[in-house]
N, C-alpha and C positions, 0 to 999 in steps of 0.2 A: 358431866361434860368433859369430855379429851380436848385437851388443852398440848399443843406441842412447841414447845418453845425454840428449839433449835432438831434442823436435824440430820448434820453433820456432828454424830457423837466423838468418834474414833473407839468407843465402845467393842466395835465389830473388827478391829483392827487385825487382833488376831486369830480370827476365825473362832469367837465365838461370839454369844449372842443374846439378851437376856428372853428370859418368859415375861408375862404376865406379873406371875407372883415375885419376879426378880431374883431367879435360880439362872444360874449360867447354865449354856449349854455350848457343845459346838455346831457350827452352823450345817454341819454333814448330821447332823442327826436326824432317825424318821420324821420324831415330831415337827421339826421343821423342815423337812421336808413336804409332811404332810398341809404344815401351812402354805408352804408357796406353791403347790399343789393348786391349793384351792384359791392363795392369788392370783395366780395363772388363770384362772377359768374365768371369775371373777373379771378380770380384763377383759376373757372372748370375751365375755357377757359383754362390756361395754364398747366393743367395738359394734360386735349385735348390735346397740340401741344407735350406735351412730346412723350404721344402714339402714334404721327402721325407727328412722324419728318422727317421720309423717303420717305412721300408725299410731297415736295417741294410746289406745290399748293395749297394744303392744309394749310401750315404750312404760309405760303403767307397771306391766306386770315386769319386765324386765329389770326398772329402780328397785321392784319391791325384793324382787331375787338375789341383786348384788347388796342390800343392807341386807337379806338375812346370812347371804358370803360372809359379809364383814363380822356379823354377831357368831358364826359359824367357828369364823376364824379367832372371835376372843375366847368363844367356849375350848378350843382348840390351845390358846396360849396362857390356860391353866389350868397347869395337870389335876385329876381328881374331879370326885360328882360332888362332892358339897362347900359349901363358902356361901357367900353373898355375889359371886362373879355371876354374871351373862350367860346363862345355859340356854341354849338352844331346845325347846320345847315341841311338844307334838304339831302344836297348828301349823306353824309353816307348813311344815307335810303335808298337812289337809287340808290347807290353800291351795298348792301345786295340785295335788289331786284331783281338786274339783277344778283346776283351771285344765288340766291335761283333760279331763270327760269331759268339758263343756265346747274346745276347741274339735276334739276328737270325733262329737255328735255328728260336726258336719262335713266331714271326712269320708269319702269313697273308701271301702276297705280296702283293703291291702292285696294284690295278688303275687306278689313277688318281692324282696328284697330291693329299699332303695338304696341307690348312690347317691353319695354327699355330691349335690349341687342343685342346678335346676337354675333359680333364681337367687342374686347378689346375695339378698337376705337369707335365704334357706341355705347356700354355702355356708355362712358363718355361725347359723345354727348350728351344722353338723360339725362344726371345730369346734364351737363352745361345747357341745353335746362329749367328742373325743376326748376333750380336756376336763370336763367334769366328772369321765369315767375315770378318769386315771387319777383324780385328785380320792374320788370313792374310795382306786384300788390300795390308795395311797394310805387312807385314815384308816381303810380296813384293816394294815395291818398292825396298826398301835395298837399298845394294852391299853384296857381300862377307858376307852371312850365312850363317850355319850352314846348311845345307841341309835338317837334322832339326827345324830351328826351323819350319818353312816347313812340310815333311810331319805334322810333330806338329799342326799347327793347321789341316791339311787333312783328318786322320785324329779330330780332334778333333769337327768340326763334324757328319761321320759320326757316331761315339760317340751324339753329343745327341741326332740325327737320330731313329735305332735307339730311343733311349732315351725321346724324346718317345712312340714307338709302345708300346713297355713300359707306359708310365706310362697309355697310353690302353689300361688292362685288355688290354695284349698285342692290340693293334690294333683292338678291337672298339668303342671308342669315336670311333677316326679320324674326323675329318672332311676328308671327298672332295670334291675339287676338282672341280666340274660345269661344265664350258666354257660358255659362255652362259648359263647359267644365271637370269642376270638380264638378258639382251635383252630390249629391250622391241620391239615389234612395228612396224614402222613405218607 
């Protein structure tokens, strides 16, 4: 059980910051970079569930996404594959997976590139969807990380992708990407 008794340390005071294991770091560093990364995204997620709280399923799969952020981000804040710490394992991945094909079944394919919007919901999928790429491109480049870290947040961006289209009335609100569209003539 995480227990947090105070959380005004001054710890952080002068720009650094501990791990996990209680290794200083400074706060400009990848790896924690790569955490707030994936806090960042972690939030879209939760602003997601706000606009889409009256989808129970939705709102389901979206809790189960930010605790595995949260597990994602302790495997994250201790360096190294072995110990007794919180590693992030295959299944999550293949929960997302089977949730991205199952949503995805009833989905019109695809004829063109969408744009981020459509419907309130499907907007903030495709920020949360933004922000989980760059938390990706973020852990991608640490040494030495979990490898499931890396695919969870590649399978994760999928997930939103899928889920942006759901939330636009099961694609029928997509908005399609028109190549030229606004050329102007010369």
């Amino acid at each position: 059980m995480v227990r947090i008794n105070r959380v005004t340390t001054r710890g952080g005071d002068t720009g650094n910051t501990s791990l996990g294991d209680g290794t200083r770091v400074r706060k400009d560093d990848p790896l924690i970079e790569a955490i707030g990364a994936v806090d960042e995204a972690n939030s879209a997620i939760g602003l997601l569930r706000l606009v889409t709280r009256d989808a129970p399923d939705v709102a389901a799969m979206l809790a189960r996404i930010q605790n595995d952020l949260f597990d994602l981000g302790a495997d994250l804040c201790v360096p190294g594959q072995g110990g007794d710490r919180l590693r992030l394992t295959d299944a999550p991945v293949l929960r997302l997976e089977a949730e991205v094909a199952a949503m995805n079944a009833n989905l019109p394919p695809l004829t063109s590139f969408i744009l981020p919007g459509g419907s309130e919901g499907s907007a903030h999928a495709h920020m949360a969807r933004a922000i989980a790429r760059r938390a990706e491109r973020t852990v991608t480049g640490l040494e030495q990380v979990n490898p499931n870290l890396i695919r969870y947040l590649n399978r994760l961006s999928d997930h939103l992708f899928v889920l942006s289209r759901v939330l636009n009335s099961n694609g029928a609100e997509d908005v399609l990407w028109v190549p030229g569209a606004n050329r102007h003539p010369d």
